[in-house]
N, C-alpha and C positions, 0 to 999 in steps of 0.2 A: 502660225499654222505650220505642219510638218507635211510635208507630202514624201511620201513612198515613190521610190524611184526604182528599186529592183528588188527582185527577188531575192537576191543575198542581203539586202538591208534587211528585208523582211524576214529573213529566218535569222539574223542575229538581234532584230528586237525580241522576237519569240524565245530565243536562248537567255536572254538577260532576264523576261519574265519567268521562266521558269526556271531558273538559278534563283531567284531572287522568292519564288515562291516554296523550294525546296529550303531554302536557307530558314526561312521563316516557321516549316513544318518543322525543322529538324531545332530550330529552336525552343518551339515549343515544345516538342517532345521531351527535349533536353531539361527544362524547368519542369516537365511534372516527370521526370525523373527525381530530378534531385529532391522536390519536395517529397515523394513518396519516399525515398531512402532516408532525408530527413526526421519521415516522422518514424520510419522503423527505427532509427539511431535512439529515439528521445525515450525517456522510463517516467512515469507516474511515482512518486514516493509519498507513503503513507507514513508519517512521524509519531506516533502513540507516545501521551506519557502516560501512565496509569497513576502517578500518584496523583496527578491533576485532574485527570478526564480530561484530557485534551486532545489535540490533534493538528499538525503542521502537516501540510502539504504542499510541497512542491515538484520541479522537474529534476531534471539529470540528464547527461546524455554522455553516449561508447565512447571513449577513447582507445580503445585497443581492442582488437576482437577477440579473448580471452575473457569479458564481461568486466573489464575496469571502465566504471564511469564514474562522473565526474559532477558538482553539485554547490549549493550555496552551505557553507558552515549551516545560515543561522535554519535552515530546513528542517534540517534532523541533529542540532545539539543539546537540546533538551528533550529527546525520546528517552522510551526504554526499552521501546522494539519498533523495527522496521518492516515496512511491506513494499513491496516492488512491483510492479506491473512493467512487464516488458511487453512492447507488441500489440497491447490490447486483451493477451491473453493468457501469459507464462506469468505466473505468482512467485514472486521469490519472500520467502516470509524468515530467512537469516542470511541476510547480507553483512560481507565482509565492511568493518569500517575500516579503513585501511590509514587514513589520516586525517583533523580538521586543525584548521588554524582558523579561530575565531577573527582574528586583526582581518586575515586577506578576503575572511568571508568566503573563503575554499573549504572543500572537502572532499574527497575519493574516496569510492566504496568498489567492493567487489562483489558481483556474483557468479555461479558457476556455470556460465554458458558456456558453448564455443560455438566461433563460424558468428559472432555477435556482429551486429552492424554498425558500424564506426563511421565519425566523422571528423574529418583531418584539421586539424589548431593553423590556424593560419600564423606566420613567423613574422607579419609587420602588422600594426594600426592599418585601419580603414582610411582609405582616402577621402573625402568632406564627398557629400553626395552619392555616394553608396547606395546600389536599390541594395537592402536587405531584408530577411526575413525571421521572425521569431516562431520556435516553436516549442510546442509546452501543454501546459494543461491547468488553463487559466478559471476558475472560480465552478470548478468539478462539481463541484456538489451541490451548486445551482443547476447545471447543467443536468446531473443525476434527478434532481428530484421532479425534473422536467415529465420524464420517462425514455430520455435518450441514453444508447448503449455509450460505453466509455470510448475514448475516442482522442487522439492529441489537436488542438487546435493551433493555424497556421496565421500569423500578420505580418502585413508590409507595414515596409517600413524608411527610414531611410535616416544615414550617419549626415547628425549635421556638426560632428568636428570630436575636435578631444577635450575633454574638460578634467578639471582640475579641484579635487576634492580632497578626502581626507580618512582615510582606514579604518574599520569597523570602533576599535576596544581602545588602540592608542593614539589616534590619530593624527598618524605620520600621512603625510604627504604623501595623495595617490592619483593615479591618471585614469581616467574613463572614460568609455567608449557614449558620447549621446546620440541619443538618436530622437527620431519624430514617426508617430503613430502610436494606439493604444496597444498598453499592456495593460494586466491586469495579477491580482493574488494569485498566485501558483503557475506563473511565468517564472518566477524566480528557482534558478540553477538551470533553466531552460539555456539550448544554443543561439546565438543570432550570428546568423550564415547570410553570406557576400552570395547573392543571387549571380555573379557572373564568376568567380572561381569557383562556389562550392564551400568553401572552408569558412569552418568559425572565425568569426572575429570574434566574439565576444561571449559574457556568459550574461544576460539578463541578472541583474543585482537588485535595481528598485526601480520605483515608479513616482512619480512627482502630484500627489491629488493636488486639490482646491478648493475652496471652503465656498459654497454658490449658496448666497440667500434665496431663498424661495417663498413666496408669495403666492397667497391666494386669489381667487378669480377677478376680485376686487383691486388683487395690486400691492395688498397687504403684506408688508411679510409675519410669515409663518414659523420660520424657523431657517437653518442652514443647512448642507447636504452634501456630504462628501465628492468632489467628481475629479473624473482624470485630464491631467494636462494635457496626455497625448504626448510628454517627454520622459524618455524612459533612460536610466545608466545598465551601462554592463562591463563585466572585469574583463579588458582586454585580452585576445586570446596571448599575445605573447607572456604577460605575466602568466597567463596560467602555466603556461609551456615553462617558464623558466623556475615557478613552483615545485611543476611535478620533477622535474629536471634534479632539483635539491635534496628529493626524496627518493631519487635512483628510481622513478616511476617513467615509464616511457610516455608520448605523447603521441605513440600510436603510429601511423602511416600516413603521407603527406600527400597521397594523388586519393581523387574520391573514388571506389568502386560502386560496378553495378549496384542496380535496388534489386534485380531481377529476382522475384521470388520471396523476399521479406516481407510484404504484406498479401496472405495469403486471401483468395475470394472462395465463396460457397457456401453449403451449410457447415461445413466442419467448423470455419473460421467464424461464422457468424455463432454458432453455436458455444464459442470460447468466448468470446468476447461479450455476450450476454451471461456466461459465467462468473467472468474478471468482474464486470459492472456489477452484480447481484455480492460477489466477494467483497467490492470497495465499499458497498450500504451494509452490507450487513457486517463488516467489522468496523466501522464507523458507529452505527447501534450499537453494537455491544458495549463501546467505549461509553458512548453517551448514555449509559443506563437503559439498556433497552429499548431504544425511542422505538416506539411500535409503527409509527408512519415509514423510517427507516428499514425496518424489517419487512414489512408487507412490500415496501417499493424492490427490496432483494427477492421476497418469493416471488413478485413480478418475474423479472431479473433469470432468477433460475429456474422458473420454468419453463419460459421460454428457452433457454438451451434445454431443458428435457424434452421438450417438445423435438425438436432437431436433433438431440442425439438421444433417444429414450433408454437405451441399455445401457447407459455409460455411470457404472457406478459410483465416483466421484459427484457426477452433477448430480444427483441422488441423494446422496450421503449429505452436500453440503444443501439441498433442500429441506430435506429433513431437521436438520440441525435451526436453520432456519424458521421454520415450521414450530418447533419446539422450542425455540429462542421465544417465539411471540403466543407461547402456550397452546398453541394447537397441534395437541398431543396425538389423537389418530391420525391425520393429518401427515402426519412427522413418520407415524410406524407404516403407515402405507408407500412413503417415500422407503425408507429401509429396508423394508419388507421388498420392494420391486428390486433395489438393488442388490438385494442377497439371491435372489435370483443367479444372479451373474458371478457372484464372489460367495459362495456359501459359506467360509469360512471364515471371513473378513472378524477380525475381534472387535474394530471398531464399530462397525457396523452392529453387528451382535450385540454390542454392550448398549448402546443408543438404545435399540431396538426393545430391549429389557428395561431402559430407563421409562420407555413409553407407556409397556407395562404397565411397569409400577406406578406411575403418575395416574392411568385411568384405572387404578384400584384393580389390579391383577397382579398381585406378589408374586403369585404359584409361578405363572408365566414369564413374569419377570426372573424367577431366579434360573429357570431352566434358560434363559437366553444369557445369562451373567458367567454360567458353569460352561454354555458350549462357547463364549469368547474364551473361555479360563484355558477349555480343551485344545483352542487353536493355540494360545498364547500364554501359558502358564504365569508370566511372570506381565500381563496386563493389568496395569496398578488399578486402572478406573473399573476395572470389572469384580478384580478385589474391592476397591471400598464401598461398592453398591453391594455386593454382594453380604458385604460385612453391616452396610445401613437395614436388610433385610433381616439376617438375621437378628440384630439388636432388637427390630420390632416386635420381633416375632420371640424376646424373652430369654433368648440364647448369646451370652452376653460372653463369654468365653468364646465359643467359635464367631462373637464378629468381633472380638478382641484380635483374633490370631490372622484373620483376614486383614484389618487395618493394620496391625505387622507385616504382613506381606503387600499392601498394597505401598507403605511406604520403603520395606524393602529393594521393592523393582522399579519406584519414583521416590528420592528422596524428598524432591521438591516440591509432593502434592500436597496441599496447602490442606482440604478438607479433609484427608485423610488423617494425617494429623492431630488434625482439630477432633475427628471425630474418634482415634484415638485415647488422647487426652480427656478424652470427655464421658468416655467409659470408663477410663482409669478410677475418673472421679465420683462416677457414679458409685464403683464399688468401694469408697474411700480410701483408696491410692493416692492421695493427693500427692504425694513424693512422685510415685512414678507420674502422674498427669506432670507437673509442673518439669519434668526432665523431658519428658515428650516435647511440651511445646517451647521452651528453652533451645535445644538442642537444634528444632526445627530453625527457630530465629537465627541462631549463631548461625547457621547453614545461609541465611537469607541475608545476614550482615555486608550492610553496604551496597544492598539494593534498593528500587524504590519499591517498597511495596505496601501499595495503598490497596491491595483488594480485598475482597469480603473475607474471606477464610480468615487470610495473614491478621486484621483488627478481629477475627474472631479469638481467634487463639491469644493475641495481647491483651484482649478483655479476660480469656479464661485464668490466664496466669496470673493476672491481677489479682483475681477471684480467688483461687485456692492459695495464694500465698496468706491471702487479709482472712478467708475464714476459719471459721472453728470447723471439728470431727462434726459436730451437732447441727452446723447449719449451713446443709449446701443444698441453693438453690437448685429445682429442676431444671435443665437446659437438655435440647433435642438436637439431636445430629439430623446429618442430612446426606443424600446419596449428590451425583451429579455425572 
C-alpha cells in the first residue's frame, strides 16, 4: 500500500501522470499522422493491355516530391497504357515510365505533380519484431463493386526477420524483408513503413496463399480454396535505394514531413473521389467489353460527384460518356447538354452531344453540334469523322471522303477514321487508294499492341480488297464514334 505523505509528493505523482498522459496523446497523434501522410504518399495503378483485355493492378508510392514513384516490375510490364490515381482523386492517364528491371521486380515512373508527398527509403533492414505497416490498395475491385468510394487500405503488421530467396527472371540470390499479417492482390508495389521511424523498409513483392480443403456440412470434402498465410516478402528499402542510386534517380529526402493538408475533407474532396472511383469502373468496363454491371456501378460513382459539384463540366462530360458507354443515349445528351451550360464551346463536349443525336435518330441535329465542335476546333478529328459518317449516310460520298481526310489529318492515329476512310475508297472502287489508306495506317501503328476493333477492322478490309475482284465487293458500313 502507498500512503501520501505530502503535498509535494502529491503534485509530483500528478506531474508523472500527466507527462505520462500527454506523451501518449502526442503518440497517438503522431501515428495517425504518419498513417494519413502514408496514405497520401501511396498511388493506385491501373495496368491495361488491350491486346489481352486485361488488367494488373497495383500500388506505388513518392519517392521525391517532383511525382517520381516507385513500384513492382511485374505491375505494369505488360500494359499498353497506364492510369494513376493520386490521392483519391488526381487521374494521371500518361505516366512517365522512367525504368523497369524485370530480375529486381522494380520499376519507377513519373508523373507531373509538384509539392507530391513522399516517403523517405530507410538506409538499414528492419530489426526482427518491427511494428510495421502496409499500405496499398489491396483487391479494388471487390471493394468497388461493393458500392464504396476508392480509398488506400492500411495493415499491421510485424518483421519476423530477413529471408533469403532468389530474383524475379534469373535467379540470383536475393534478401527479403518477411513479415507476419495479411496481404493481399494489389498490395503489391505498395510501401511497408517502420511505424516508430516512419520510413520504408520495404516494398510489398508477394504473398504466400495455401491450398485449405473444404468440406461440406457433413464433413465431406468438397473441393480446395485458395487462402492467405498471413506471410508476406518485400524488396528491402536499402536495395531499392541502391537501385535507384544506379540510375542517377534520387531516393528522395530522408526526414518524414508534415501530412498537413494532403488529404483534403468536404464536399469538394468527396466529390473527387466519387469521380476517381466512377473513373476506375468505368475504364475497367470499357476494357472488359463493356461489362454493363461495371458501367452502371460508374454512373453510380459519378453521379454522386454531380450531385456535390453539379456545374462542374468534367464530371458531366465523363457521365455522359458513361451513360453512352451502357447505351443510354438521352441520358448521355442531358448530361452534355447541362455541361455545355458552363463551357459552350467545349469541342468535346459538342461532338458527344451530336453523337447522341445521331444515335436517337436526329442526323439534322447531330450535324449542327459536329459543325459547332469543328467551329471551336477546326482541326477536331472526332468531329470530322462523324461528321464525315453523316454525310456518307446521307449519299454524299465526296464530301465525307474529304472530312475522313481531314479527320486523319489532325489525328493520324484514329483508328475508325481510317477504316471509314478506306472503306469509301472502296466503295467507289479505289481499291489502290483503300488499301494505301489502311497500309499506311498499320505502318503508323507498327510495333504496337493493337488489338482494338477499328485496327482488326481495317486488317480484315485490307485482306478484302487485296483478294477481290473490281466485280465483287462486298457491302461493308462505316460507323461514327
Amino acid at each position: 500500500m502507498i500512503v501520501i505523505q505530502s503535498a509535494t509528493m502529491l503534485h509530483w505523482i500528478l506531474g508523472v501522470l500527466l507527462s505520462c498522459l500527454l506523451f501518449s496523446h502526442a503518440e497517438a497523434a503522431s501515428r495517425a499522422d504518419l498513417i494519413r501522410h502514408a496514405k497520401a504518399a501511396t498511388v493506385l495503378i491501373v495496368a491495361i493491355n488491350d491486346a489481352t483485355r486485361s488488367i494488373s493492378m497495383g500500388s506505388g508510392f513518392f519517392v521525391t516530391d517532383d511525382g517520381l514513384f516507385v513500384t513492382n516490375a511485374h505491375v505494369i510490364e505488360t500494359h499498353s497504357r497506364l492510369v494513376v490515381y493520386i490521392n483519391n482523386d488526381m487521374i494521371s492517364a500518361s505516366p512517365e515510365v522512367v525504368a523497369v528491371d524485370a530480375d529486381a521486380d522494380l520499376a519507377v515512373l513519373r508523373v507531373h505533380v509538384k509539392g507530391a508527398p513522399t516517403l523517405p527509403l530507410a538506409g538499414d533492414n528492419p530489426e526482427e519484431g518491427s511494428e510495421v505497416i502496409t499500405v496499398g490498395y489491396p483487391r479494388i475491385t471487390d471493394i468497388l463493386q461493393m458500392g464504396f468510394t476508392l480509398h488506400p487500405t492500411v495493415g499491421a503488421g510485424t518483421v519476423s526477420g530477413m529471408a533469403q530467396g532468389r530474383s524475379r527472371t534469373t535467379g540470383h540470390r536475393a534478401t527479403f524483408v518477411q513479415t507476419s499479417g495479411i496481404l493481399n492482390f494489389g498490395n503489391s508495389g505498395g510501401p511497408l513503413i517502420d511505424m516508430h521511424s516512419g520510413h520504408v523498409v520495404g516494398m510489398v513483392v508477394t504473398t504466400v496463399p495455401y491450398l485449405e480443403r473444404a468440406k461440406d456440412k457433413s464433413g465431406a470434402p468438397i473441393g480446395s480454396v485458395s487462402m492467405k498465410s498471413g506471410i508476406g516478402y518485400s524488396i528491402p528499402a536499402p536495395v531499392i535505394r541502391e537501385w535507384l542510386a544506379t540510375r542517377q534517380l534520387s531516393a528522395g529526402h530522408d526526414m518524414l514531413r508534415p501530412a498537413k493538408g494532403l488529404l483534403k475533407k468536404g464536399p469538394d474532396a468527396d466529390a473527387q473521389r466519387s469521380f476517381a472511383t466512377g473513373h476506375v469502373l468505368h475504364t475497367i468496363a470499357l476494357v472488359l467489353h463493356y461489362d454493363s454491371d461495371l458501367l452502371r456501378l460508374a454512373i453510380y460513382h459519378y453521379e454522386a460527384a454531380a450531385q456535390l459539384k453539379p456545374d462542374t463540366p468534367w464530371i458531366l462530360h465523363n457521365l455522359g460518356l458513361a451513360y453512352a458507354d451502357d447505351g443510354q443515349w438521352q441520358e448521355a445528351l442531358q448530361a452534355y447538354t447541362k455541361g455545355l451550360e458552363q463551357t459552350p464551346a467545349d469541342p468535346a463536349l459538342l461532338n458527344d452531344a451530336g453523337l447522341s443525336w445521331e444515335r436517337m435518330g436526329h442526323p439534322k441535329e447531330a450535324a449542327e453540334y459536329y459543325r459547332a465542335a469543328l467551329q471551336s476546333d477546326a482541326r477536331f478529328s472526332r468531329a470530322h469523322n462523324n461528321l464525315g459518317h453523316l454525310l456518307w449516310e446521307s449519299g454524299k460520298t465526296d464530301e465525307a471522303i474529304a472530312e475522313f481526310r481531314a479527320a486523319l489529318d489532325a489525328d493520324p492515329t484514329l483508328a475508325s477514321a481510317s477504316y471509314n476512310l478506306g472503306v469509301a475508297f472502296e466503295a467507289k472502287g479505289l481499291r489502290v487508294e483503300a488499301a494505301r489508306t489502311w497500309e499506311s495506317f498499320l505502318q503508323k501503328k507498327s510495333g504496337q499492341q493493337t488489338a482494338d476493333e477499328w485496327t482488326s477492322k481495317i486488317r480484315e478490309g485490307l485482306d478484302r480488297v487485296k483478294t477481290s475482284t473490281a466485280e465483287s465487293f462486298p457491302a461493308v458500313a462505316i460507323s461514327s464514334r
